[in-house]
N, C-alpha and C positions, 0 to 999 in steps of 0.2 A: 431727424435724418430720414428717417422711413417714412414719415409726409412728402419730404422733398424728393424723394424719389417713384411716389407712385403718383406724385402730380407731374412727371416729366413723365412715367411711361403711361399717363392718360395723352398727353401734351402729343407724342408723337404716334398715338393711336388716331388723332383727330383727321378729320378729313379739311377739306380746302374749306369747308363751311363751319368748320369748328365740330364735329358732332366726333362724339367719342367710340370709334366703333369698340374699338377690343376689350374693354369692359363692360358695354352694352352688350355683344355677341358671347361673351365670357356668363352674362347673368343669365341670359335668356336658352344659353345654353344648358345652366344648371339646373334651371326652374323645368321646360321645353322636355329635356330628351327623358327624366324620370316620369313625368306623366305619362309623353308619348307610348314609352314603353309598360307604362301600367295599361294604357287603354286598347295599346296593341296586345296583350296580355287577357284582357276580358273580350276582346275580339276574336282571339285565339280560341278563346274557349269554346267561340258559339263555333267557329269554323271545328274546331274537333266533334262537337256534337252532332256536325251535318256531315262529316265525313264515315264517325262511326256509327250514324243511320242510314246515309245512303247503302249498304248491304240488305237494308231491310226493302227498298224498293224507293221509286220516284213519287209514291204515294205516301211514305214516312216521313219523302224529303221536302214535299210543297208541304205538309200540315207542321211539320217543325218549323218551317218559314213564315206561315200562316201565324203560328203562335208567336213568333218573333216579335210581327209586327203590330200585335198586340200589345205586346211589352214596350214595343215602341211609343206608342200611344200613352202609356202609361210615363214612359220618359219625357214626352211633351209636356203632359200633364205636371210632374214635379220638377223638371228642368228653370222653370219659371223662378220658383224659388232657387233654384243655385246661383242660377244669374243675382237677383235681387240680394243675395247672401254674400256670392263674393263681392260685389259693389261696395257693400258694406266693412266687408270683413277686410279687402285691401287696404279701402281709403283708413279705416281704423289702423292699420297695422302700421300704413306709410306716418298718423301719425299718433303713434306709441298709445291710444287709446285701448284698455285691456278691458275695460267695462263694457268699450260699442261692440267689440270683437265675442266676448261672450254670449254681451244679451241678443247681438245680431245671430248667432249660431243657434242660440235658445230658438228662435222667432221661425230660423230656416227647419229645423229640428222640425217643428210640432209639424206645422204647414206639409212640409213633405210624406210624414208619416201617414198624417189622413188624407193624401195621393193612395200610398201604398195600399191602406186600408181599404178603401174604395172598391181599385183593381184586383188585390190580393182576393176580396170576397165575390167577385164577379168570378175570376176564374176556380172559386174552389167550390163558388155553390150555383155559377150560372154557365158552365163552362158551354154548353148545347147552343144556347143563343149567341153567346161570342162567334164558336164557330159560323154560324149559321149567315150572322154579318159580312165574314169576311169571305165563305165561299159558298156554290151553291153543288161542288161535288161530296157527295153524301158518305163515298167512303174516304177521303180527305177531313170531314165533319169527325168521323170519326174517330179517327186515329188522334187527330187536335185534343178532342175532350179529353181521353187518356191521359196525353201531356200537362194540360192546364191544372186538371185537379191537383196535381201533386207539386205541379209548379208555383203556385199559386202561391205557397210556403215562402218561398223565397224569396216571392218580392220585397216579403218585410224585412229583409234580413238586407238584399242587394241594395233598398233604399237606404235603411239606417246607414251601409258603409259608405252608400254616395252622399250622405250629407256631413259624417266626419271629414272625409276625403274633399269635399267643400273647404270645407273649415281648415285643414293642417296644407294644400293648396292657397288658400288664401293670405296664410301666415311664414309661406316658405320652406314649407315641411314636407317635401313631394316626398320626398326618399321610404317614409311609412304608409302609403296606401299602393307603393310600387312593391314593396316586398309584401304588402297582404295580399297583393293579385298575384304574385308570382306562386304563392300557398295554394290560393284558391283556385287556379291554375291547374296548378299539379297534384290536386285534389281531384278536382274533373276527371281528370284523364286516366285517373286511375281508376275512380270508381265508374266511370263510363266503360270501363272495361270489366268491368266486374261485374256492373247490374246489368246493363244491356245483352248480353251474349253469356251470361253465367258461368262465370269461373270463382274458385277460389270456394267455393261448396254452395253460392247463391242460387236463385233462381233465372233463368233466361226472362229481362223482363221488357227488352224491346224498347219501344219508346217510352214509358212510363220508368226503364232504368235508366234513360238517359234526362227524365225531370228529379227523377231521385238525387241523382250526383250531382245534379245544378244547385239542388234545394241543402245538399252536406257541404258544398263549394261554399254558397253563399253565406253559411252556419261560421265556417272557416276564415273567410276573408273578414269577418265583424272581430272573433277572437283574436287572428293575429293583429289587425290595429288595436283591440283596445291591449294587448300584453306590452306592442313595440313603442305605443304611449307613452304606456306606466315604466314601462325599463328607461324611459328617456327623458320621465320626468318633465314631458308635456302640460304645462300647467291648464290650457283652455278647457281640456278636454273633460277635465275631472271635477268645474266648477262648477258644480249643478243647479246652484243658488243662482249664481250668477246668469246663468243661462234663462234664468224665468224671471228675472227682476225687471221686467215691461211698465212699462209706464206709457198714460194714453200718447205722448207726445211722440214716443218711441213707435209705437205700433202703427201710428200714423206716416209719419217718415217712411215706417218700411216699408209698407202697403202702397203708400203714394209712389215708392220708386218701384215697388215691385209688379205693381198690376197692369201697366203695358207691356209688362215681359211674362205675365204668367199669359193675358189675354193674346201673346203674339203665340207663346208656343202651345196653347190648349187651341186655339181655331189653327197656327198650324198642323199640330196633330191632328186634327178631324179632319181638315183637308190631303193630309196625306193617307189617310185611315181611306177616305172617296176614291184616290188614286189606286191604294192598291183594291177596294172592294171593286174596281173595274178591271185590275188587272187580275185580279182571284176569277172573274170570268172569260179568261182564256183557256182557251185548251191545256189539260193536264201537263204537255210537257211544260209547257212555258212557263204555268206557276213553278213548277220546278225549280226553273230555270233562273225565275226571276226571286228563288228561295235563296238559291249559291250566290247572284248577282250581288243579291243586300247583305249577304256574307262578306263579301269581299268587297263589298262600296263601307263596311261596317273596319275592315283593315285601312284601308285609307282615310277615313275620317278618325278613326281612331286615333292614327302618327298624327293628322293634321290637329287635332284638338288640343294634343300637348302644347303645340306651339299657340295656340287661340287661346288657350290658359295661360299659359306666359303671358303674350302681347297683356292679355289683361291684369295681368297680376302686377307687371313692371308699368303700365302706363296708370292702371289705378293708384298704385302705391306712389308714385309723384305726384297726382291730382293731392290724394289725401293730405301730403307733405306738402303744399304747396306749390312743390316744385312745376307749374303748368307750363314754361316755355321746353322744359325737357320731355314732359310727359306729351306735349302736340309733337316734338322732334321723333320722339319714338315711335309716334303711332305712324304717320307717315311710312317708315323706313319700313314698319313690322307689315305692315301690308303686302308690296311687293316681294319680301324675304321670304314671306309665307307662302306666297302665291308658288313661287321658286321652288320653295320644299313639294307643296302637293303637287306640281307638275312632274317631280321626279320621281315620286309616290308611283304617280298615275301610267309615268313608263315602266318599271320596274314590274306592277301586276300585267300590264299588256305586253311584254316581253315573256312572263309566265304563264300566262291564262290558258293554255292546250291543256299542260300537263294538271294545274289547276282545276281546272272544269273536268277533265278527265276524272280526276282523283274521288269528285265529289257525283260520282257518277252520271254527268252530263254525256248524250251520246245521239248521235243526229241528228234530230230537228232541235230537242234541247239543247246541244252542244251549239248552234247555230243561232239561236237564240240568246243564248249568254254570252256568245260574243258578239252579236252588235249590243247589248243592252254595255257590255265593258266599252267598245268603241263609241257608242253616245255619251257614256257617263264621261270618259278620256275628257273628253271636248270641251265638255261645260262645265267641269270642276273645279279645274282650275278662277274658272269668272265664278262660280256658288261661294268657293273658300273664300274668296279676295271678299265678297259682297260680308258673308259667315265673319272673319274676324273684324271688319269694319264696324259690324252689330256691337258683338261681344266686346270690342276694344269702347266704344260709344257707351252702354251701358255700363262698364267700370268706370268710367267719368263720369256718370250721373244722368245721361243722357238715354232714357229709355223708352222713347218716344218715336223719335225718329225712324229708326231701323224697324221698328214693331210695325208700323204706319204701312211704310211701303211694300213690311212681307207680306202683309196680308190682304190690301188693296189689290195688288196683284198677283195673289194666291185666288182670290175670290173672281177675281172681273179678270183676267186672264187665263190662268193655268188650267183652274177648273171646267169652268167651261168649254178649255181647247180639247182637253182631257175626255171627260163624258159625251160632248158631241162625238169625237173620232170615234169613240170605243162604241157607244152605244146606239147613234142615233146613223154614223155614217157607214162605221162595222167595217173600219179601217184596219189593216192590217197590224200586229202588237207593238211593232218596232217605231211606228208611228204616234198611237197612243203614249207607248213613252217618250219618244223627243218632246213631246208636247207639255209635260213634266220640266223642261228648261226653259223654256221660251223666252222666261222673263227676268232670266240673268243678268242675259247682256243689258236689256233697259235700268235694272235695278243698280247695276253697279256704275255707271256714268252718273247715278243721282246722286246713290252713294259718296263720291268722288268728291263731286261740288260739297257735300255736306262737310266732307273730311278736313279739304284746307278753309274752309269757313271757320273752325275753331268752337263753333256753337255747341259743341258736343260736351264740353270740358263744367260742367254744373256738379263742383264739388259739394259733399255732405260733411265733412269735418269745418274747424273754424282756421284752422291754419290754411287750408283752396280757398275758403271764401273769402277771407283777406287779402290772398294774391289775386283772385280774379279781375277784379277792377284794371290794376295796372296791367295785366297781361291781355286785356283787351284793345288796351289803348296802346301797345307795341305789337299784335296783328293788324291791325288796321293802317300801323305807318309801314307795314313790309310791300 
């Protein structure tokens, strides 16, 4: 009776083409708005970090941003692995495999840590040179080092939660790394009031209070997942055998799917690291400026990424399962859905942006400068995202070739080049320098496109995709 009745309210969810929207928008919702709001939650955090140091001056505020993008760089560097992790960990889940979902979590585990390890020892024993890279104003230099030393801590702790958070993500479990950001959240906030400006009997410790609370944040967000785990009887988490039981055939697999996603997002990190060490040579307001900007460009990729996790979690998990003519029908739809959300995103912060940039002590030329950098980013976001979950949707199908291909070819022989001639060689105005930063959206996502209904993306790693692939080949080709 209860079959018959949710195959009639599938039946009249369907559209004129058959596709199921309202338990397809019902899943993607469930999966979608708990990320979202975890990543808008760790985005919060840096936004409260930059508003309770903007008091300290515009020179506290460009080196906290400085340091950011550092960390950034650090996130290309292990991002690689999340991608080649969830790949794994979806198509496993989609098909009930509990061995490929551990040892795949085992493999993302180590891989990411010695990212952390890397970065984490750069900024606690190299902190001078880091700065040094990204700018060449010397009290800026300073204030950076301060931050890194102490921040430096953290990373081990921010990475470990990003690759559980991989893992319970990948298996449908969003709802525990949303409540461990909501901890480490209001963990922040508290003790950034505490250390930075000294209450409660501490010391006034400036920016160096404000990598304190990041590094007890981080401490917090590891605790509350592994206790909301164990109370819930999370079985992946706790398998620790299981998580190291590698085999060469395994390690192979993962490496082979994972090294045009670690080699797209380590050369994109460096090319972005290029970008900002030319925008670290503008005039003080602007790095500023362009400190608040990737604050709030850091809120909207945030909302967008919940749903770029989903698209990949619901369209992996069909490859896995076989199921390939549902999993191409979703990827399609999730594209433009998405596009939809960050356009709304994208009004929502330019509708706020005075009081916004106000807040985080933007004021004249800086205040002028963070808003065309929000009125460029407006423009070409919405074409970055659409390009952004097309990747991310491709490589949960097994296809991590393609998108890596393109970001980089045209990071390298477009972007960059547009980029450091304007800044450096033509001493082009900043607003300029950055549009040159998009250029190669619009051409990437028309390739994109083609690639998308071509179907070639769908190269499952389980036995129950590669089963189906064959005949799902041979019914794209008669549409």
């Amino acid at each position: 009776m209860k079959s018959s009745i949710f195959s009639k309210q599938i039946q009249r969810s369907k559209n004129e083409n058959g596709f199921p929207w309202g338990p397809f928008l019902k899943n993607l919702t469930a999966i979608a708005v708990p990320i979202a709001l975890q990543n808008l939650l760790t985005t919060t955090a840096s936004m409260i970090d930059t508003m309770m140091v903007a008091p300290l001056g515009e020179q506290s505020v460009g080196a906290l941003g400085l340091c950011a993008q550092f960390s950034s760089l650090m996130f290309s560097g292990y991002w690689g692995f999340v991608g080649g992790g969830m790949l794994f960990i979806s198509q496993y889940w989609g098909s009930k495999e509990d061995d490929g979902i551990e040892r795949s979590y085992g493999m993302t585990l180590a891989c990411m840590m010695t990212v952390a390890a890397v970065f984490g020892c750069l900024a606690i024993f190299a902190p001078g040179l880091v700065m040094k890279i990204y700018t060449d104003k010397t009290a800026i230099q300073e204030i950076g080092v301060k931050y890194l030393r102490i921040v430096g801590f953290a990373y081990f702790m921010q990475v470990f939660s990003m690759s559980m958070s991989c893992l319970l993500r990948g298996t449908e479990r969003v709802k525990i790394p949303m409540a461990a950001s909501i901890a480490s959240v209001a963990t922040n906030l508290f003790l950034n009031w505490v250390f930075i400006y000294g209450h409660l009997g501490a010391p006034a410790m400036g920016i160096q209070g404000a990598a304190l609370a990041t590094t007890c944040a981080a401490a917090v967000n590891v605790l509350t997942i592994y206790l909301l785990a164990g109370l819930g009887k999370y079985p992946y988490l706790f398998h620790v055998r299981g998580h190291f039981a590698w085999s060469k055939k395994a390690l192979r697999a993962y490496f082979v799917k994972c090294f045009p996603i670690i080699c797209n997002e380590v050369l994109i990190g460096v090319g972005n690291m290029v970008i900002n060490v030319t925008l670290g040579r503008q005039p003080e307001e602007v790095i500023a400026a362009i400190a608040v900007f990737r604050t709030l460009e850091g809120l909207i990729i945030g909302f967008f990424a919940g749903f770029s996790n989903a698209a990949s979690i619901l369209v992996g998990k069909c490859v896995g399962a076989g199921e390939l003519d549902t999993a191409y029908a979703r990827a399609k739809r999730l594209v433009y859905l998405c596009s939809g959300v960050i356009l709304i995103a994208d009004l929502c912060v330019l509708a706020l942006h005075k009081p916004l940039l106000t807040t985080m002590s933007l004021s004249g030329e800086s205040y002028v400068a963070g808003t065309r950098f929000l009125l460029i980013y407006a423009f070409f976001s919405v074409i970055r995202m659409g390009n952004w979950i097309q990747n991310d949707t491709y490589r949960a199908s097994g296809d991590a070739v393609y998108g890596t291909v393109l970001e980089i070819v045209f990071m390298y022989v477009m972007v960059l080049p547009c980029v450091l001639l304007s800044g450096f060689v033509f001493k082009f105005p900043y607003w300029i320098v950055f549009l040159c930063c998009y250029i190669d959206e619009p051409v990437r996502y028309i390739l994109m496109q083609i690639h998308l209904y071509s179907g070639k993306w769908i190269r499952p790693v389980t036995e129950l995709g590669t089963a189906a692939l064959p005949d799902f080949l041979k019914r794209l080709k008669k549409k």
